[in-house]
N, C-alpha and C positions, 0 to 999 in steps of 0.2 A: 698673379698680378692684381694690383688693387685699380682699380679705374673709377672712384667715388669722384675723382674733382672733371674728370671727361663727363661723367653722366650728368652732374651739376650745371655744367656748362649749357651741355645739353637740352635740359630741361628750360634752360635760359633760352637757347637758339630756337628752339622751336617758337615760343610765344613770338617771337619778332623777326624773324628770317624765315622765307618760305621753305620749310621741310625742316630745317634747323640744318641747312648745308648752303653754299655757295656755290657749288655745283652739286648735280646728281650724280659725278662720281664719285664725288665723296661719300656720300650714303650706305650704310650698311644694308640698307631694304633687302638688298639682295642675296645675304649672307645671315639672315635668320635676326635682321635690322636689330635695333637699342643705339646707344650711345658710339659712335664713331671715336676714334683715339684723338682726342685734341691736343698737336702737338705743340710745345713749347718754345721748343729752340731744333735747330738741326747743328751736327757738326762732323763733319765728314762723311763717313759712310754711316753714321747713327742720329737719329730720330729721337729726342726728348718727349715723353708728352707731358698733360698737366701734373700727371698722378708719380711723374717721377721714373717712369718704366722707361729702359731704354729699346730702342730698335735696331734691328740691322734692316737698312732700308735697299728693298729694292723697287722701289714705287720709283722714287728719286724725280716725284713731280710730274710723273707719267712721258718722263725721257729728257725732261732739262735737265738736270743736276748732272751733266757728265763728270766734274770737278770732284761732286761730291759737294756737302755743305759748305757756308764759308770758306770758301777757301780763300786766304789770304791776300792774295792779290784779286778779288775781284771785291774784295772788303775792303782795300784800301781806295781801290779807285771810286767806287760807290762812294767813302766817306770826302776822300777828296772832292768829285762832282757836286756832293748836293751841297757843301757848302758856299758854292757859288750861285746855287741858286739850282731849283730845282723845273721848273717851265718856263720859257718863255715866251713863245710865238710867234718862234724867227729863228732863224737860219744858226746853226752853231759849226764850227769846224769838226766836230766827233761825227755829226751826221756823213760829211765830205769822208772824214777816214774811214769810217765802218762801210761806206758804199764802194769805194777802195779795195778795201778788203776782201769784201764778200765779192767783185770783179775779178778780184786775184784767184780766189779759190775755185771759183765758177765762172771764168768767163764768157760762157755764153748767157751771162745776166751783163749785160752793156749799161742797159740803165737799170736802175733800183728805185723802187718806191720804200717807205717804211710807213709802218703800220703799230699800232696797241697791243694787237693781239694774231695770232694765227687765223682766225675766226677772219678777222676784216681783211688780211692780204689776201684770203679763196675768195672772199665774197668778192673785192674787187677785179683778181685775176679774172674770175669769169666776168664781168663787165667789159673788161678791156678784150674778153675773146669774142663778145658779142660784137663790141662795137667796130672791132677790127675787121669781123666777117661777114658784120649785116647778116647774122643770123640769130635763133635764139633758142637751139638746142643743146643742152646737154647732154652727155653723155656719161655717165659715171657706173660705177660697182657698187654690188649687193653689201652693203656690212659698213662699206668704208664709212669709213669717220672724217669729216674735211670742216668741221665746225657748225654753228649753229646759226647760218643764216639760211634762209626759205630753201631754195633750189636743192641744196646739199643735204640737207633733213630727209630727203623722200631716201627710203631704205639705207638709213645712218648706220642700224649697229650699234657695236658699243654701249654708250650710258644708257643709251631708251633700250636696247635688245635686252640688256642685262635687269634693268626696270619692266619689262616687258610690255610700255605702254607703245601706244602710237605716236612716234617719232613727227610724224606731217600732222597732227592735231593743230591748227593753228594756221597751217600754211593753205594759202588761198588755191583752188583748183585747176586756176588760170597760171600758178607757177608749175605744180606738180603734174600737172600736161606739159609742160617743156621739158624735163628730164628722163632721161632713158637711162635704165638703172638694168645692167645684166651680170650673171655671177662673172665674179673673178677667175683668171686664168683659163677660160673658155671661148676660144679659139671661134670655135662654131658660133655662137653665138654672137660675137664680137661681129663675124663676118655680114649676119643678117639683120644684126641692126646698122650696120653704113648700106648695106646692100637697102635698105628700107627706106632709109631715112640721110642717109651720106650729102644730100643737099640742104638738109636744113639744120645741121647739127654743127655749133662754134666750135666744141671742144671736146677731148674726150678729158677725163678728170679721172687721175690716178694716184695712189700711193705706188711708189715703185720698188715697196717692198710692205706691205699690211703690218699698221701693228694696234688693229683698232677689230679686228676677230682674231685675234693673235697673232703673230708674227708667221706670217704668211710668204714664201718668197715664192716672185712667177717664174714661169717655162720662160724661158729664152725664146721660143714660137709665140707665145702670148706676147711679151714685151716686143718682139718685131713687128706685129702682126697690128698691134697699136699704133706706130709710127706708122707704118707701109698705110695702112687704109686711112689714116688721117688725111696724110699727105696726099695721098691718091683722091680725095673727096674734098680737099681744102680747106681739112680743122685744123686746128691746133691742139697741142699735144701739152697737158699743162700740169707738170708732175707737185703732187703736194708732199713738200721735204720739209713738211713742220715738227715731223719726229725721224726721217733720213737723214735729213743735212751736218754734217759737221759731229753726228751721232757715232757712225760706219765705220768713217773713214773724213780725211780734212775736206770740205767740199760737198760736193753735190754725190749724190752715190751712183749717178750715172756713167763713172768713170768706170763702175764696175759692169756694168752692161756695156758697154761703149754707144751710148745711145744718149740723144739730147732733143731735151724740149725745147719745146716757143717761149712757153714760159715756168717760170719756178713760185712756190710761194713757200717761206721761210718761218720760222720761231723759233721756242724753247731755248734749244743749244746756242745761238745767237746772243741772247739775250741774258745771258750768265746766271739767268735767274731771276730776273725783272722782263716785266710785262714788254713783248717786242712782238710783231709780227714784218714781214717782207716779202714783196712777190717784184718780178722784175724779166726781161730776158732780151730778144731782140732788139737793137734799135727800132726797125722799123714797126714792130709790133707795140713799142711802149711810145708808139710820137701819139698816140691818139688820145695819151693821158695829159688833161688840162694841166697847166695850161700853153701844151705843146697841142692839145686836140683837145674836144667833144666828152671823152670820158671824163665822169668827175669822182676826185676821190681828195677828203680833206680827213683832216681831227687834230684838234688841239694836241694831242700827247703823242703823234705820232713823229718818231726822232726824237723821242723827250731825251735832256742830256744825260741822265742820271740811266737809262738803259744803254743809251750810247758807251758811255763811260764801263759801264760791264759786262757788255758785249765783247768789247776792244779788248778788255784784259782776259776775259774766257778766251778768244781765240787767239791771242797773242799765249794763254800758257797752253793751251791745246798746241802750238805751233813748238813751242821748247820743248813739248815729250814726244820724241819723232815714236816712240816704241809703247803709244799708251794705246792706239788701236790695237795690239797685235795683242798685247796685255789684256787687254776687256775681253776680246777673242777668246784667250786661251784660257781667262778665269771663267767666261761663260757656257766654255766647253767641258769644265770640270766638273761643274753646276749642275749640269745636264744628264752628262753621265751619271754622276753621283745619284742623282732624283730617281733616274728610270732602274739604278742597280737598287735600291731601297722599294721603290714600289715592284717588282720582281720578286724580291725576299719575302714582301708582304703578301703577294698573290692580286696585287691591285693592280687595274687596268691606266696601262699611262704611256702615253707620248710626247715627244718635245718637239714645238717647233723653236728652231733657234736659226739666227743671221746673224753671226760674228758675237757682238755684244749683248743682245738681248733675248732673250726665251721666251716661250709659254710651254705652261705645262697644259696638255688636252688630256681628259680621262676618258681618251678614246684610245683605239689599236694602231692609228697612226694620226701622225699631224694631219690638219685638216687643210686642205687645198684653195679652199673659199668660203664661202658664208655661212652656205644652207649645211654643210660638214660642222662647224665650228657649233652652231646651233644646236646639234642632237649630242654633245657633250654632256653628260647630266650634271645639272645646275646644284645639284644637294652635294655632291664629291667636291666640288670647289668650295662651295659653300663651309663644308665639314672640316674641310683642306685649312682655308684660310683662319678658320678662327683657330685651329690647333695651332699654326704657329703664329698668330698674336700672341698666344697665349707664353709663346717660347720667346718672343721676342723676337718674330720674324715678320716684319712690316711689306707686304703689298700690297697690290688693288683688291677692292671687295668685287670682282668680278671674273668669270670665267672668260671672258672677251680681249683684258686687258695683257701686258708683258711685264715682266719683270726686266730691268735696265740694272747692270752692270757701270760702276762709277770709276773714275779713277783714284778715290779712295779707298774702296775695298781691297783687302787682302787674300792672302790664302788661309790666313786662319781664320777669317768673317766666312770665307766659303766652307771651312771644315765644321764651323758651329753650325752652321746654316744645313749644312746633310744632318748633321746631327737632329736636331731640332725636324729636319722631315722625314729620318729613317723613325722618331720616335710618333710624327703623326700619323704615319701610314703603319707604326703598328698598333695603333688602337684605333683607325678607322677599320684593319682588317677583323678586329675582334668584336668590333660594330658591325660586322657585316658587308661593310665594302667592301663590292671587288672590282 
């Protein structure tokens, strides 16, 4: 593959863009760093970049793209919105139908805020958990990823783990005293931090299925054992479905536990593809949001029309494929199998975490249960992993952290090239030396 016009670019980003990326997951650093694939165009389940090389993408935006690229109705509707205008700073009926919607699919989101980004609906859900319970503890897990505002930073995971810098750099010591950060799926634990601290903690803060150390699913004791001691101590329970929601299964993924938060915070899949975040739940829990209460939460582009408008057409075609979950399911279970019967034949060490649509590969003896497991993965096997298949045309994260996300583009024969392309790099990383 030729990659002269990505490094060109490249060499451009850097002078003028801090690191020459727009986020840190973009970054190669951690995959033996150079030039990142600067992509061009995307269109379905494939990835264009500058230099012309195509992809089979399972990055897919790090879990928006459930559609796949463009896809046609949320291209038309986009072009129909912005030519009406693209912000204004006031009220539109797309905002009314989308909050509609997202009530339909979740109703225990009563009222809805929206938000720019996934990052601003956590940052505010925990405000409105504080201010609902006159307290100012957090509660959260080791790894998890809930965006880049202060409190959520202390033991991220993800982009910084996979960076291996310090995530709280930056964040003042008077916030990272308020967060109580203990492993995932740990029961024990869980119990001795409300037994500790259960008066002064607003919320506990969860993904309700990991997919930011890799797609991690809890015990059913752990996910009870969250609710039961909230409730029992008088937190709130505020599930982050900014890569769950509408990803799963239509809705909240809670239907699959039978278990429901206070509050929810939304993106990605929402948002068809354009910048969206949403958090939302109780009545009574959301009257404290200005200007019904005391908490304040604004932004110019938050309900901008033009995400509105591709939000409504993503979950409107998501709604006409009754049979596209069961599909991503059963392509992501081929995926899986395929991967571990190739690394087997190789003599490589590999496990898959997988929930329905999405995977990680662990180059460990089994998926890993929480953090400090996903952690002692070695960093070179992924590292060695990933560039083999860029090199085949196989597009995902530069990180051992991250998932691979099954689209409703993909096929069986995009999954048949794809084993191909990784029985052939697990046989020259074995001749390398990995095992």
């Amino acid at each position: 593959m030729n990659f002269h016009r990505s490094e060109e670019l490249f060499r451009r980003a850097l002078a003028r863009i801090a690191g020459g990326v727009n986020s840190p997951s973009r970054s190669y650093a951690a995959v033996g760093g150079g030039a990142p694939a600067f992509i061009a165009r995307g269109e379905g389940a494939y990835l264009y970049d500058a230099d012309g090389n195509r992809y089979i993408d399972y990055l897919a935006a790090y879990g928006a793209m459930i559609l796949g690229h463009a896809h046609p109705k949320v291209v038309k509707a986009v072009q129909e919105a912005v030519t009406r205008g693209s912000v204004y700073g006031a009220p539109t009926e797309a905002e009314v139908r989308m909050a509609e919607a997202i009530h339909e699919a979740i109703p225990q989101m009563e009222l809805v805020r929206f938000t720019a980004s996934g990052t601003e609906a956590v940052m505010t859900a925990l405000r409105v958990a504080r201010g609902y319970t006159g307290r100012e503890k957090i509660l959260k897990f080791d790894g998890a990823y809930h965006g880049h505002s202060d409190p959520v930073l202390v033991s991220a995971g993800s982009g910084s783990s996979t960076l291996g810098i310090d995530e709280s750099l930056g964040v003042p010591r008077g916030v990272a005293q308020d967060v109580i950060s203990i492993p995932y799926n740990d029961t024990e634990k869980l119990e001795e931090a409300f037994s500790r601290h259960g008066n002064e903690i607003a919320c506990a803060l969860l993904e309700p299925v990991t997919g930011n150390f890799g797609i991690v699913e809890p015990t059913r004791e752990f996910m009870e054992a969250v609710h039961r001691l909230a409730r029992a101590h008088g937190s709130l329970v505020i599930w982050d479905e900014v890569i769950t929601a509408f990803r799963f299964q239509y809705g909240s993924i809670g239907q699959y536990f039978g278990l429901e938060a206070d509050l929810y915070t939304l993106g990605k899949v929402i948002g068809g593809g354009l910048p969206i975040g949403a958090y939302g739940g109780r009545k009574e829990v959301m009257s404290v949001v200005a200007p019904l209460g005391g908490v304040y939460q604004d932004g110019t582009l938050s309900g901008n029309p033009v995400s509105m408008a591709a939000g409504l057409a993503c979950l409107e075609a998501l709604r006409e494929d009754p049979g596209l979950y069961s599909r991503l399911d059963r392509l992501a279970a081929m995926l899986a199998q395929g991967m571990q019967e190739a690394a087997h034949r190789h003599g490589i060490t590999l496990s898959i975490g997988r929930f329905k649509g999405a995977l990680s590969p662990f180059f460990l003896p089994r998926p890993a249960s929480h953090f400090a497991e996903a952690e002692q993965a070695p960093s070179g096997h992924l590292a060695r992993f990933f560039r083999l298949l860029l090199e085949r045309g196989i597009m995902t994260a530069p990180s051992k952290y991250e998932a691979w996300f099954i689209s409703a583009a993909h096929t069986e024969r995009d999954i048949e090239i794809t084993l191909e392309a990784v029985d052939d790099a697990f046989r020259q990383m074995a001749a390398e030396g990995y095992r």
